[in-house]
Biopython code that builds the backbone (N, CA, C, O; Angstrom):
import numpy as np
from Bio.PDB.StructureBuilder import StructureBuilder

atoms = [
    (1, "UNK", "N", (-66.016, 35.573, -51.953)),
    (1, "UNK", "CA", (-67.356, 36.041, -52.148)),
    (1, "UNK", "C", (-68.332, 35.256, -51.261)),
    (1, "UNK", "O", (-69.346, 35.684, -50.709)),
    (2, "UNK", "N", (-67.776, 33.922, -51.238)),
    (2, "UNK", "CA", (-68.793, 33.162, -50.504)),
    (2, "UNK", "C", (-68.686, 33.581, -48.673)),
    (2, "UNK", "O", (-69.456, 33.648, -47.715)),
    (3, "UNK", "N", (-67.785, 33.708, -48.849)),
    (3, "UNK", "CA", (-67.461, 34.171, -46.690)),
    (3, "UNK", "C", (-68.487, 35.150, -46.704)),
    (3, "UNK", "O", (-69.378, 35.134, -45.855)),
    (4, "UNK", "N", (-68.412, 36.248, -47.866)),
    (4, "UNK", "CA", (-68.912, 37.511, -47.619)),
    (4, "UNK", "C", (-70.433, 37.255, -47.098)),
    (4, "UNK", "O", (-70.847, 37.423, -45.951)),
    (5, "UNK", "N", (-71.121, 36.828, -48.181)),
    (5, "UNK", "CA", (-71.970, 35.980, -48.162)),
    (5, "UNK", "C", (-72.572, 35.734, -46.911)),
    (5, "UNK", "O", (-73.202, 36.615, -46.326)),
    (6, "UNK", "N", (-72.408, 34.498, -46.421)),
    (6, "UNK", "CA", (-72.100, 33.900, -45.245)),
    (6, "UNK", "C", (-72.448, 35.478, -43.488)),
    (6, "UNK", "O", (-73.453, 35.734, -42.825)),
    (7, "UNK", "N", (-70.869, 36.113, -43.467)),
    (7, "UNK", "CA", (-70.926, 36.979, -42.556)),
    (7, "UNK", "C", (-72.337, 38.157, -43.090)),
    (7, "UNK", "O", (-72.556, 38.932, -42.159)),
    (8, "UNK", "N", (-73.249, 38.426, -44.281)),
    (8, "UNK", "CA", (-74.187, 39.421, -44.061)),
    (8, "UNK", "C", (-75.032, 38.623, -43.780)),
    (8, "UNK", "O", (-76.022, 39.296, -43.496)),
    (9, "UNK", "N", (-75.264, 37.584, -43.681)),
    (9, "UNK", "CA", (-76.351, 36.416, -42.872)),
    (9, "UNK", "C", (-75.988, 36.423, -41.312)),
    (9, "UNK", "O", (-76.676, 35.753, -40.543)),
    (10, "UNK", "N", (-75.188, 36.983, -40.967)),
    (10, "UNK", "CA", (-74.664, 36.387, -39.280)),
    (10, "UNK", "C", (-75.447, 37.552, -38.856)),
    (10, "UNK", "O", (-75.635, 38.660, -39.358)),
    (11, "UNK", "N", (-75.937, 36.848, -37.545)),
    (11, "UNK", "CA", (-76.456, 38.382, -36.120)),
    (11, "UNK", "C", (-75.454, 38.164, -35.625)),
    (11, "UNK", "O", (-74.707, 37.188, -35.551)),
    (12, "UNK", "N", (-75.460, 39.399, -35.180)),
    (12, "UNK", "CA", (-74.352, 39.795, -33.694)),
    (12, "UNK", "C", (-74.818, 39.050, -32.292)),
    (12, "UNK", "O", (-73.922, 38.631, -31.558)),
    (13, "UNK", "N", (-76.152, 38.882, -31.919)),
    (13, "UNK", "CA", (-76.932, 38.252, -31.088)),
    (13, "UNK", "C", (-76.245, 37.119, -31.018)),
    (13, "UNK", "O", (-75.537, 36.916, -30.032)),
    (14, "UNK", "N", (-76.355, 35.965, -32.292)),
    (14, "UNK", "CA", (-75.851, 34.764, -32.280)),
    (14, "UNK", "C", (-74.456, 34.531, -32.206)),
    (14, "UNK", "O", (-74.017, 33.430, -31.874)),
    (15, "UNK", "N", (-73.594, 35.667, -32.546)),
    (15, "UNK", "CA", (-72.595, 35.597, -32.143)),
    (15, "UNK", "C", (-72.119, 35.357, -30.338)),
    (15, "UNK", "O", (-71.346, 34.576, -29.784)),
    (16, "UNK", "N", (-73.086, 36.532, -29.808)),
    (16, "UNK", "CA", (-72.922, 36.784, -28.918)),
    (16, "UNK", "C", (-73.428, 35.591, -27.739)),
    (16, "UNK", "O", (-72.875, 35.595, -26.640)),
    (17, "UNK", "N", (-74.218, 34.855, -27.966)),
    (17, "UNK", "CA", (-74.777, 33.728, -27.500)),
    (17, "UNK", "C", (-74.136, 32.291, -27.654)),
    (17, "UNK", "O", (-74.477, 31.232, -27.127)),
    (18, "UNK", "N", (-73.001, 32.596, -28.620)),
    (18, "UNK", "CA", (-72.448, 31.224, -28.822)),
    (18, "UNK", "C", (-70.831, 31.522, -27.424)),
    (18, "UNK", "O", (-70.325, 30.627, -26.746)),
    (19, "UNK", "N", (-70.567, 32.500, -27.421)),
    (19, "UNK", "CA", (-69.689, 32.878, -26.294)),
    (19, "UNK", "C", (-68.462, 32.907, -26.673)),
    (19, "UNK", "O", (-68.381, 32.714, -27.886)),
    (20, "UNK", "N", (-67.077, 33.127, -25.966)),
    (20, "UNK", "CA", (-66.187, 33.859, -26.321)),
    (20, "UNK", "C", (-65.337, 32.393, -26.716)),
    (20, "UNK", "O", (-64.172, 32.633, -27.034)),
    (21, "UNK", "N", (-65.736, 30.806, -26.756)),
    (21, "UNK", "CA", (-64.813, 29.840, -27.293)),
    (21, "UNK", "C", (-65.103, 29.664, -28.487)),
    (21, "UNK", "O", (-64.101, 29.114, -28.943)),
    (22, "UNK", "N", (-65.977, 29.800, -29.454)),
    (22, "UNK", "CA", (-65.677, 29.858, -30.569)),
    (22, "UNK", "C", (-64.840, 30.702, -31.432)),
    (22, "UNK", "O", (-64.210, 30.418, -32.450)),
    (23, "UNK", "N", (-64.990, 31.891, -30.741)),
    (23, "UNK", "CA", (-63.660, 33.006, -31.044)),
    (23, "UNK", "C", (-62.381, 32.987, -30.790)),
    (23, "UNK", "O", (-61.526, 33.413, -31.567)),
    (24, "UNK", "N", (-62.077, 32.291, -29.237)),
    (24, "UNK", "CA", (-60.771, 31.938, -29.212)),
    (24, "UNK", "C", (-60.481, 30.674, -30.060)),
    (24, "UNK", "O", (-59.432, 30.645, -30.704)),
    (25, "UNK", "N", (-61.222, 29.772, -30.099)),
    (25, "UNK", "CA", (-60.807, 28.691, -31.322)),
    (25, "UNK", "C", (-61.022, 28.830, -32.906)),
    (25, "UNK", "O", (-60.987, 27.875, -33.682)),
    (26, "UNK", "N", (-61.225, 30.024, -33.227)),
    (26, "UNK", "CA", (-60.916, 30.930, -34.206)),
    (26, "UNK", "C", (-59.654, 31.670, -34.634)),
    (26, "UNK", "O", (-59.115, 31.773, -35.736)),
    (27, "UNK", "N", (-59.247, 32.303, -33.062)),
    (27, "UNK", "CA", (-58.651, 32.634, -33.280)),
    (27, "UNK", "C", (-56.436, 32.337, -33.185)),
    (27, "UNK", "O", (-55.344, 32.855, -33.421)),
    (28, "UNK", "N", (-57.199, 31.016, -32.614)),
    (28, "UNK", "CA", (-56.055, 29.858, -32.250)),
    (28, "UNK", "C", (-55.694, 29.464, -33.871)),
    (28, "UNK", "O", (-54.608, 29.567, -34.442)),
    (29, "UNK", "N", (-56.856, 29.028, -34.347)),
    (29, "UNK", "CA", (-56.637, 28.109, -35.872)),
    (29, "UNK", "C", (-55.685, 29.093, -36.430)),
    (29, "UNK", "O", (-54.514, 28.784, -36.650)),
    (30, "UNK", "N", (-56.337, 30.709, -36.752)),
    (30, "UNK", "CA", (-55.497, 32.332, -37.289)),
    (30, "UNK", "C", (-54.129, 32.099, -37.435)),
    (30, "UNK", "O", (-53.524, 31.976, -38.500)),
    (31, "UNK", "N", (-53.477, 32.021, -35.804)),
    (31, "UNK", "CA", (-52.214, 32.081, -35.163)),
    (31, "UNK", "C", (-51.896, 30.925, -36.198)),
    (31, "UNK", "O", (-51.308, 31.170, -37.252)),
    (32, "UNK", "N", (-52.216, 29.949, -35.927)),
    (32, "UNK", "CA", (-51.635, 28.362, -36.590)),
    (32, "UNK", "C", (-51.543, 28.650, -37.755)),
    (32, "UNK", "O", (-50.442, 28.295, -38.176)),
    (33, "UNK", "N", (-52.375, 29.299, -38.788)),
    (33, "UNK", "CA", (-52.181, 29.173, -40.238)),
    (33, "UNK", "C", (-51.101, 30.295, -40.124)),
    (33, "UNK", "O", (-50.243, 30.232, -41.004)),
    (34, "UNK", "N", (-50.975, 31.263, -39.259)),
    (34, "UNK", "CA", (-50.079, 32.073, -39.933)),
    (34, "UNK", "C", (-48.507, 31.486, -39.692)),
    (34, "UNK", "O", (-47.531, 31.292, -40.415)),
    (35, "UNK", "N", (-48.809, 31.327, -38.345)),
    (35, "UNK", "CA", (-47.480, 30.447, -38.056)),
    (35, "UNK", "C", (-47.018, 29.305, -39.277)),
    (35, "UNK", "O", (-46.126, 29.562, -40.085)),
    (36, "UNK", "N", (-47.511, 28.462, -39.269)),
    (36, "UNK", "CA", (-46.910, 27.592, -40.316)),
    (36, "UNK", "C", (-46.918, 27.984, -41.736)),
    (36, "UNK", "O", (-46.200, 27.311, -42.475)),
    (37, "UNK", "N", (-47.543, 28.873, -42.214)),
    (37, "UNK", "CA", (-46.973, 29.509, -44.006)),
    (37, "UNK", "C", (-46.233, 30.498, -43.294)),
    (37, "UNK", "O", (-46.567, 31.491, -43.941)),
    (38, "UNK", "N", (-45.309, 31.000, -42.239)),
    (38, "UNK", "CA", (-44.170, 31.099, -42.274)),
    (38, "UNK", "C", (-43.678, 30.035, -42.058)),
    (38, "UNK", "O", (-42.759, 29.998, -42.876)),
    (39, "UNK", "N", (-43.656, 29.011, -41.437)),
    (39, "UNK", "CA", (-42.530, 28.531, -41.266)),
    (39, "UNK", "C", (-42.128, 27.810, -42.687)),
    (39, "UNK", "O", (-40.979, 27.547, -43.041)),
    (40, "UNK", "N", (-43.357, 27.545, -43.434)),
    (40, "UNK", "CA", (-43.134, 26.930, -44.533)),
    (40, "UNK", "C", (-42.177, 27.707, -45.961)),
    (40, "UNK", "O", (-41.575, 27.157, -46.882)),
    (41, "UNK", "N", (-42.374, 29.212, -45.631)),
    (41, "UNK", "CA", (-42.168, 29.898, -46.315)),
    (41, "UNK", "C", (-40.464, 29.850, -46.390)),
    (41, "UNK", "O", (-39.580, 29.651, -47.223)),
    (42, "UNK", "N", (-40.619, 30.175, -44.927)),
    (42, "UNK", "CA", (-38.548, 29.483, -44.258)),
    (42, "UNK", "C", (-38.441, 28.853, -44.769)),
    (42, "UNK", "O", (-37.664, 29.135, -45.680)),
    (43, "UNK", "N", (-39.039, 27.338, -44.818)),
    (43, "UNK", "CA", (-38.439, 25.987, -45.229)),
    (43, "UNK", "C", (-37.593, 26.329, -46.862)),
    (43, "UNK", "O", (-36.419, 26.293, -47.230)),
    (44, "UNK", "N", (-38.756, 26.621, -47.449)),
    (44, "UNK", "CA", (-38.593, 26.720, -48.961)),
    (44, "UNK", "C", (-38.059, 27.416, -49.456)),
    (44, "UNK", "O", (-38.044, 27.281, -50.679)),
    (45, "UNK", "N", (-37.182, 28.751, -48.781)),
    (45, "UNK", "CA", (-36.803, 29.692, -48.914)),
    (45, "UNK", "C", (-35.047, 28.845, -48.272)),
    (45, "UNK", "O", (-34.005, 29.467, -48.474)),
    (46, "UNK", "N", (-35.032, 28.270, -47.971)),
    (46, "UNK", "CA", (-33.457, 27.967, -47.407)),
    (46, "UNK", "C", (-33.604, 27.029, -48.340)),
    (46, "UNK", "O", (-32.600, 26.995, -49.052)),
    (47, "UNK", "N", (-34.577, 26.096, -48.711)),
    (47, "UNK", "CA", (-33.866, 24.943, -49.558)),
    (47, "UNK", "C", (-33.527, 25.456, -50.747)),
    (47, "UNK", "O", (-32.760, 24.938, -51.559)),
    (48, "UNK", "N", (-34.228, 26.708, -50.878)),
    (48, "UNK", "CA", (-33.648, 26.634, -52.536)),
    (48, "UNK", "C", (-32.689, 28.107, -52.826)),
    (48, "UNK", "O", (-32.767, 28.803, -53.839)),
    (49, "UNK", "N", (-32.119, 28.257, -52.075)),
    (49, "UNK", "CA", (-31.420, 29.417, -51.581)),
    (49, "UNK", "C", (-29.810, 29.194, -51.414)),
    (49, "UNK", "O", (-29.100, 30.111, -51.000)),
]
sb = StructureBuilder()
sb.init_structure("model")
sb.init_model(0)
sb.init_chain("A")
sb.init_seg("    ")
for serial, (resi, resn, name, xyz) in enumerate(atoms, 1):
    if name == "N":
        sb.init_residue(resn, " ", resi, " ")
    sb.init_atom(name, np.array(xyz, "f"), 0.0, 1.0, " ", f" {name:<3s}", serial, name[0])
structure = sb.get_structure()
């Protein structure tokens, strides 16, 4: 609720003015969380398997 929040406060302007590295380091962190709750998911899934 609170993100929601948050993004109906954002302009597109300020988005657009902060430039395309906050998005790729957005969208780097994405990759990373998804990557590792799989890999974690693996882990925990063979140990107790």
């Amino acid at each position: 609720m609170a993100m929601a929040a948050l993004g109906l406060t954002t302009h597109l302007s300020a988005i657009r003015n902060a430039g395309i590295k906050p998005l790729a380091l957005a969208a780097l962190l994405f990759a990373w969380l998804i990557g590792g709750g799989i890999a974690i998911n693996a882990g925990v899934t063979a140990l107790f398997s």
